[in-house]
N, C-alpha and C positions, 0 to 999 in steps of 0.2 A: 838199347835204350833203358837200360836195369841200374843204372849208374843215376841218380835222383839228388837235389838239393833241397833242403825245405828251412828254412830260417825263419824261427818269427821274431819279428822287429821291435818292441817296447822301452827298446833305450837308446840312443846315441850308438852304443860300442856296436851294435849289431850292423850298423850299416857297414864298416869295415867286412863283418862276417859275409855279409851279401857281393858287397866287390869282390872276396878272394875266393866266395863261391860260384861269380861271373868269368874270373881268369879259371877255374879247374876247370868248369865247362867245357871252354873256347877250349883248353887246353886236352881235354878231352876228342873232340870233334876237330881239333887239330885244325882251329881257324888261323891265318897268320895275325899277327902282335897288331896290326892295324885295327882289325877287326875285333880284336880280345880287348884295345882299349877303349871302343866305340862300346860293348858291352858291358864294359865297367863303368861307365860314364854312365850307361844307360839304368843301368841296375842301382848308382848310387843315384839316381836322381829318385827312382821309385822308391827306393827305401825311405829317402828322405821326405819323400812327401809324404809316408804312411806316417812316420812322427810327427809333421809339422803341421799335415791338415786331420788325416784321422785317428790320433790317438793312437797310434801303433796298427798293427794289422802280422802279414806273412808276404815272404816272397818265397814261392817255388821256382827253383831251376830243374829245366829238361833237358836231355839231347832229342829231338825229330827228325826225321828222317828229310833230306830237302826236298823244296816243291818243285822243280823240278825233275827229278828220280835219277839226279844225278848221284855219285861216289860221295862218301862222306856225309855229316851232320847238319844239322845245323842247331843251334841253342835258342829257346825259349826262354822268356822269362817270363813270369806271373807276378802280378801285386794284388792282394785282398786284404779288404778290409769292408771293417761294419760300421763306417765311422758318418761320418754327415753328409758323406756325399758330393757331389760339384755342380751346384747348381746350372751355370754353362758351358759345356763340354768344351762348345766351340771357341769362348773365348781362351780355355787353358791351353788347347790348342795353338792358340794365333801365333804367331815368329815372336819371339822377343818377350813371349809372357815367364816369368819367372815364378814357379807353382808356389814354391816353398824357400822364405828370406831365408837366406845361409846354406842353399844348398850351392850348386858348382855353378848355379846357374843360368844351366842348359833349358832346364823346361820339357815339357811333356813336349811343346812342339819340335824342339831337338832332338827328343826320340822318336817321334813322329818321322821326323827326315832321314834321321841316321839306323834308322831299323829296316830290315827287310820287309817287315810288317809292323804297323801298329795299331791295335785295338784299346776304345777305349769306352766302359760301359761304368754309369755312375746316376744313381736314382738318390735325391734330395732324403736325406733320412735312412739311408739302407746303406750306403753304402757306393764303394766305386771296385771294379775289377779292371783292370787293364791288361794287355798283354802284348809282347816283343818280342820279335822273332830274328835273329842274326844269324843271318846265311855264310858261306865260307867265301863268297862274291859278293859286293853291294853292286847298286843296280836292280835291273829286272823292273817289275810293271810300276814298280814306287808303292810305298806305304798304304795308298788310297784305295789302289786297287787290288792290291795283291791277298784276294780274298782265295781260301783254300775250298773244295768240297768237304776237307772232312779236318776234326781238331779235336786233341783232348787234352789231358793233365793227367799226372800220374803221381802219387806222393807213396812214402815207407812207412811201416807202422815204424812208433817211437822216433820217428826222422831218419831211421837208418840211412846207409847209404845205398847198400842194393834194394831194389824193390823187385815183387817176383811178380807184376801185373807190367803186361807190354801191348800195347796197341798200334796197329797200322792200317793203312791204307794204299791199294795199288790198283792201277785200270791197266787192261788188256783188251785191248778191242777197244768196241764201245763202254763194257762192261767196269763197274767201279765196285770193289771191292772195299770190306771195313772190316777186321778181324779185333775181336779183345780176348787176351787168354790171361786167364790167371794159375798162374803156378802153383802147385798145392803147396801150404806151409807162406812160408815168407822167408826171406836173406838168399843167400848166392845160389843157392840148388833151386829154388823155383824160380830164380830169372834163368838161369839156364834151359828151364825148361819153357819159360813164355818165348824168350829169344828163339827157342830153336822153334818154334812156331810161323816168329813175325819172318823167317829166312823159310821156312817152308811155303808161305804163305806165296811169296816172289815165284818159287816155282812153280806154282798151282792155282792162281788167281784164272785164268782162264776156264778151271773148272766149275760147275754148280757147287752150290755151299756143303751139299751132304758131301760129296764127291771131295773137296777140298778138308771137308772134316777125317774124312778116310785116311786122307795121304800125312793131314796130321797125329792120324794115329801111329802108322807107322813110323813117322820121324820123332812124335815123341817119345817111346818106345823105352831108348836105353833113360830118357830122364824121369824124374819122381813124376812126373804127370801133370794135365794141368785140367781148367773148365775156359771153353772157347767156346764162343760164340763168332757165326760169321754172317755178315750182309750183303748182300749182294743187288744192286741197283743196273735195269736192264733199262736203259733212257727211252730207247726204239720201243719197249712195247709197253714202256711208260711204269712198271712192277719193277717190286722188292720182295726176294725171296729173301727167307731168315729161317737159320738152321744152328741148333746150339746144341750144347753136351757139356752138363755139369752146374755149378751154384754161378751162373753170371746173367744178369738180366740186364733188361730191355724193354725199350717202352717208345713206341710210334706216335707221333702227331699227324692226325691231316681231318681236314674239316671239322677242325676248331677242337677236337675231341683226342683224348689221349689212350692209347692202346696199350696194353703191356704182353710182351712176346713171351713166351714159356720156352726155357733149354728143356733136352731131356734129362734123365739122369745118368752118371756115369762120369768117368774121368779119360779124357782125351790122352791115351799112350797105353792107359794101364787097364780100363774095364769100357770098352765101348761097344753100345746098344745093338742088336742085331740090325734096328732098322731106325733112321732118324728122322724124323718128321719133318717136314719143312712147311713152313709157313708162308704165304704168296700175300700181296696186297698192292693195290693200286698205290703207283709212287707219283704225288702230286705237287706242282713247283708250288704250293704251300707244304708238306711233309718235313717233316722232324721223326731223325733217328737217335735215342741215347741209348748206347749201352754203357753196364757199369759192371765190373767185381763187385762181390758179396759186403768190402769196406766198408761200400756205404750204406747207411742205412734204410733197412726195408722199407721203412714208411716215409724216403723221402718225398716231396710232394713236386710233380714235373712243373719246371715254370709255363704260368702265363701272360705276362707280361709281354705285348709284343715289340717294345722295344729291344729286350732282351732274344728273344727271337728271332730278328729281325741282324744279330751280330755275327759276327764271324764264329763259328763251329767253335773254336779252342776259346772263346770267351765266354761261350753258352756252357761248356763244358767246365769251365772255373767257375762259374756261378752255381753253377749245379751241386760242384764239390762245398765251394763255400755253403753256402744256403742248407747245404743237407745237414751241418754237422757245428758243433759250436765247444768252446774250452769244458761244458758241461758233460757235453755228450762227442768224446774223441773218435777217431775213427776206430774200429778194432780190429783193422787189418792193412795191408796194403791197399791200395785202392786207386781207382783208374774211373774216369771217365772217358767215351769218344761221342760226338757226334759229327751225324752225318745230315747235311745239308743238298738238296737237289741240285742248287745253283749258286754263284754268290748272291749272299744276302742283299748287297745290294742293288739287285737287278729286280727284286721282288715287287710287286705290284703295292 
């Protein structure tokens, strides 16, 4: 997942750059040409709409890992912007509404259809996030429901193309696992070492978080090193353990109040703690998990807005990014958000 897209949009030419960074994707994640043209379709409609309704904005591309935990990718796409917003979600939505005169067309409600997933989050004056997810299959539960437990976003310092921040997610058992590692440094040597992490992670998800910290140290060993954090969600006895090592944080939600977790110090492969502390807490189907790499910055402020709350994991996680950081104040690192949701959102009371 170190292979990253980040485009931002302020003129016409760039919507080109966002389609041919929708085919590398596909192309990457090795989707067939069906599905690479449904993401090109998908991706120029977003672009277009960040020029024609909010004054430009950015589109991130991802590879994730699929939701099913099947072989292969699947591609993300992100749209941000700060622009005015959409006053009715639901009508941009409807069959047939065309968001943006001169774009193909399509409409958000065509990607709505034609996405494995589509999210879509937009407050009057602030701004809209959206997000599209295209699987290497269409099908599965459709667009409405196919809400994940856990979502994030991942961008490069300077837009590079590798990024050295990787996040995932995997259950074993009951148990639901969340890892964020950031590679020390940034470009090809610290995705190697976040990667070799999200692939240790698969073998050792069944362990307790220190325990899986461990087996990351050993695996990250031969690479430069990284700072991980891991979460661990136990549904049956209703707790979340959280166990970290190194500059990555975190911060819990639950009864209206926001928490922030402490890593210890130390670097995952190369200087790790005699003993790692772990942190236990009641996991409540109100609960909110973000972790983030050091990117963003310290004093970003957690949302509370509970519409936004209330969205699918990787669109809380693009708001987060968005929101934290502005052309004044760049990120100065690679940078990653995940979070982790109890249930889908929208089963929430």
């Amino acid at each position: 997942m170190s292979r990253v897209w980040e485009i931002p949009v302020h003129d016409s030419t760039r919507v080109r750059d966002v389609r041919i960074a929708a085919r590398e994707a596909c192309g990457a994640a090795d989707l067939a040409p069906p599905r690479t043209a449904i993401a090109e379709l998908v991706a120029t409609e977003l672009a277009t709409n960040l020029l024609k309704h909010a004054g430009g904005g950015r589109m991130v591309v991802n590879l994730v890992a699929r939701p099913d935990a099947g072989a292969g990718r699947s591609v993300q796409l992100f749209s941000l912007d700060n622009g005015p917003g959409i006053a009715d979600v639901d009508a941009a939505l409807r069959d047939g509404s065309s968001t943006a005169p001169g774009s193909l067309g399509a409409g958000l409600g065509s990607c709505q259809r034609s996405a494995g997933a589509f999210h879509l989050y937009s407050v009057p004056g602030r701004g809209t996030v959206a997000a599209a997810r295209l699987d290497p299959e269409p099908g599965g539960r459709g667009a409405r429901t196919a809400h994940l437990p856990a979502g994030g976003i991942t961008v490069a310092l300077g837009q590079a193309e590798q990024c050295g921040d990787a996040w995932a997610w995997v259950r074993s058992g009951r148990l639901l696992t969340l890892l964020l590692a950031d590679g020390l440094g940034h470009g090809p040597k610290a995705a190697h070492a976040s990667s070799a992490a999200v692939r240790e992670l698969h073998r050792s998800a069944h362990l307790p978080p220190q325990e899986i910290l461990r087996r990351l140290h050993t695996a990250l060993r031969p690479t430069r090193g990284a700072a991980v954090t891991v979460a661990q969600v136990d549904p049956e006895r209703a707790e979340l353990s959280f166990a970290g090592v190194g500059n990555v944080g975190a911060r819990v939600r639950a009864g209206g109040s926001w928490t922030s977790l402490v890593s210890h110090p130390g670097i995952v492969g190369a200087y790790f703690p005699a003993q790692v502390p772990v942190r236990r807490m009641p996991w409540r189907r109100d609960s909110l998990l973000v972790m983030h790499s050091d990117g963003l910055p310290s004093r970003w402020t957690p949302p509370e807005d509970p519409g936004l709350l209330a969205q699918d994991p990787s669109v809380v996680a693009a708001a987060i990014l968005r929101d934290a950081g502005s052309p004044a104040l760049p990120v100065r690192d690679d940078t990653s958000v995940a979070v982790l949701a109890p249930r889908p959102p929208d089963l929430h009371p």
